[in-house]
C-alpha positions as CSV (number, residue, x, y, z in Angstrom):
1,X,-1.7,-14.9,-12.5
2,X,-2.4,-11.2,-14.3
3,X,0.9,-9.8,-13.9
4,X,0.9,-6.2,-11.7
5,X,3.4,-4.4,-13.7
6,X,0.7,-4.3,-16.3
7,X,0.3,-0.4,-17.9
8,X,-3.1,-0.8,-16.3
9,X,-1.8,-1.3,-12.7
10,X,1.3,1.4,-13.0
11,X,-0.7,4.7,-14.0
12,X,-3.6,3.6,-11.7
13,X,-1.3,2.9,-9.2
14,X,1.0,6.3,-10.2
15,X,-2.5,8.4,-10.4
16,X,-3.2,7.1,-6.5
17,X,0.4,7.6,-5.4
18,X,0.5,11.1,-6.8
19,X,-2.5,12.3,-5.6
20,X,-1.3,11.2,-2.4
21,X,1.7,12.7,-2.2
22,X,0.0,16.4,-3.6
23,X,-2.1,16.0,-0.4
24,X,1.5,15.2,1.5
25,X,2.9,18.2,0.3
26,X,0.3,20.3,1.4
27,X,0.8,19.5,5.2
28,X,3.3,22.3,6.1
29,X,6.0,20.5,8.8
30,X,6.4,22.7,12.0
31,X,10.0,21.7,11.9
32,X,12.4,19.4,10.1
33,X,13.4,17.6,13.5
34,X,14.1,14.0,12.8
35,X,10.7,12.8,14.3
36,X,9.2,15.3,11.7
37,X,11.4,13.6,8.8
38,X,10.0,9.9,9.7
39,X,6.5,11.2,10.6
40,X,6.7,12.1,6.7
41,X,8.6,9.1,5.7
42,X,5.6,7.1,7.2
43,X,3.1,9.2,5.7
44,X,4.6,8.1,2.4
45,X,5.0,4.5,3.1
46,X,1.6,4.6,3.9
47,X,0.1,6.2,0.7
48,X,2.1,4.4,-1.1
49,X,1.0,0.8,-0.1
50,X,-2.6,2.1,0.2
51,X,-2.6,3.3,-3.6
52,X,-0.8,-0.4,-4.5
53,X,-3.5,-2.1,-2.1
54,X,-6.5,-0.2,-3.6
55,X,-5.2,-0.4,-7.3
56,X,-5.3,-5.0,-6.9
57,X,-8.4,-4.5,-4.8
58,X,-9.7,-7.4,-2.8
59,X,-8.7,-10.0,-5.4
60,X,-5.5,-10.8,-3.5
61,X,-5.2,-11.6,0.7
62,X,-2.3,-9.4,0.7
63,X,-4.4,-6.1,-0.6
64,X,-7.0,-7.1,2.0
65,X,-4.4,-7.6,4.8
66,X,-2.7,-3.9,4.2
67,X,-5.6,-2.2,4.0
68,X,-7.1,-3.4,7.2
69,X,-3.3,-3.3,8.8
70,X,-3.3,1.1,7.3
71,X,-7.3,1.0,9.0
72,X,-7.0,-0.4,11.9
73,X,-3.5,1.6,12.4
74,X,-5.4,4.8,12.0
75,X,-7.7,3.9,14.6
76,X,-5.1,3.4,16.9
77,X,-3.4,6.4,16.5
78,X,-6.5,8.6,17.0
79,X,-7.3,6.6,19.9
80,X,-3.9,6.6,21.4
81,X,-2.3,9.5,20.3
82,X,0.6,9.6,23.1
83,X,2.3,6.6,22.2
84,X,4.7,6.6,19.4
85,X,6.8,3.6,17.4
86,X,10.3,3.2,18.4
87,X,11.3,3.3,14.6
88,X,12.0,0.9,11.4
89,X,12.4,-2.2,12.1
90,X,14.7,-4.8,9.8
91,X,13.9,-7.9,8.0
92,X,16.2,-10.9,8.6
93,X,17.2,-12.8,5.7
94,X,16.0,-15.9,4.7
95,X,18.4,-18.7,4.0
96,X,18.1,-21.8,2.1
97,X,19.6,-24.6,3.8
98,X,18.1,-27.0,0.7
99,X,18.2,-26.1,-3.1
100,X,14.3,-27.6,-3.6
101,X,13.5,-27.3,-0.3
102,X,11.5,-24.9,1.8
103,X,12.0,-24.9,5.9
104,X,9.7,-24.7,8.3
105,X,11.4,-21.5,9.9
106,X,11.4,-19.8,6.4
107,X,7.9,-20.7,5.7
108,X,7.1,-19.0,9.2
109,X,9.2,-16.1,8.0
110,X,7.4,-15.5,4.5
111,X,4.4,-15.2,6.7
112,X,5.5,-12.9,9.1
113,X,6.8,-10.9,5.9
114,X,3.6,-11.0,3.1
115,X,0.6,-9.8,4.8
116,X,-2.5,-11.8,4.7
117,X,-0.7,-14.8,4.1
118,X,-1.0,-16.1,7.7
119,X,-3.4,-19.4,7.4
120,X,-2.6,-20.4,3.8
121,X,-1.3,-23.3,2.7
122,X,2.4,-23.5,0.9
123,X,1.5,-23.3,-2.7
124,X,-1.1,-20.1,-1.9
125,X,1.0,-18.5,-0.2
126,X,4.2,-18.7,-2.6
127,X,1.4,-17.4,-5.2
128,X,0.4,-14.5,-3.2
129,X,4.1,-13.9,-2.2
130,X,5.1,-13.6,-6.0
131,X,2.1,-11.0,-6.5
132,X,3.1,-9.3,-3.7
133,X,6.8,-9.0,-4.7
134,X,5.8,-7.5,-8.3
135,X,3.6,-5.2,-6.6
136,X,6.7,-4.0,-5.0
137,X,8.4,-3.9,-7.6
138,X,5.7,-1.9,-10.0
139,X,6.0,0.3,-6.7
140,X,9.9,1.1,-7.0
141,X,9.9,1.8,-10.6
142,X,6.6,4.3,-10.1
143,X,8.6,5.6,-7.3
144,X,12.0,5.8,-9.1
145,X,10.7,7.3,-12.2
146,X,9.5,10.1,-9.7
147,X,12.1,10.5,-8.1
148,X,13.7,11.0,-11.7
149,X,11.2,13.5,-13.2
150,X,11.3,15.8,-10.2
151,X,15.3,15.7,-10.0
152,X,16.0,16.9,-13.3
C-alpha cells in the first residue's frame, strides 16, 4: 500500500485544496448569519475531500465513493433547492469488546463510516479503511499548516 502522506500526494493535494479555497474566497457572503457560516464550512469540507478524492483517483473505492457522494449531492441541491440539512451529524465511537476481535456491529459501523466500503469483505475493507485514515490525516496537516501560514 503506497502510503498517501507521500510529498507527491500533499502538494497535489495542497495545489487542489488551495485553488479551491481562492475560488471560496471569492464568493462574497451576503451576511455572516450562522447558516451563512456552515454554508461555507460545507463548502470547505467539500473542496477539501474532492481535492483528497481527485489527488488518489479511482485506484481506491473510497475516492470513487466521495466523489460520486459530492456529484450526486450537487445534483440534488440544484434539483431541490428548498430543502436544507438539519446540520453536523456525530460519529459514535467504536468499542472493542475483544482485544483480536472485530464485532459484527463495529464492522457495520466502519462501513457506515469509510465510504465505498459497503460490499467488501473484512480484510478489503480494513485496507481501504487504513488509506482512508492517512488520507485524512495528509488532509489535517495540509490544513493545519494553512491555517499556520495565514495566522502568522
Amino acid at each position: 500500500m503506497k502510503n498517501p502522506s507521500s510529498s507527491s500526494v500533499k502538494s497535489r493535494f495542497t495545489r487542489r485544496f488551495l485553488r479551491a479555497l481562492i475560488k471560496i474566497n471569492r464568493q462574497k457572503p451576503s451576511s455572516s448569519s450562522s447558516r451563512e457560516i456552515f454554508l461555507r464550512y460545507r463548502r470547505i469540507r467539500i473542496a477539501a475531500d474532492k481535492a483528497m478524492a481527485c489527488v488518489i483517483g479511482s485506484r481506491r473505492a473510497w475516492s470513487r465513493a466521495v466523489l460520486r457522494r459530492i456529484k450526486n449531492q450537487k445534483r440534488k441541491r440544484l434539483a431541490d433547492s428548498l430543502r436544507r440539512s438539519n446540520g453536523i451529524h456525530g460519529m459514535k465511537k467504536m468499542v472493542a469488546k475483544e482485544e483480536d476481535e472485530i464485532s459484527y456491529e463495529q464492522e457495520n459501523e466502519l462501513r457506515k463510516l469509510v465510504p465505498g466500503v459497503g460490499a467488501m469483505d473484512l480484510c478489503s475493507m480494513l485496507d481501504e479503511t487504513a488509506h482512508y485514515v492517512m488520507c485524512l490525516a495528509t488532509q489535517v496537516q495540509v490544513m493545519r499548516k494553512i491555517v499556520d501560514f495565514y495566522s502568522t
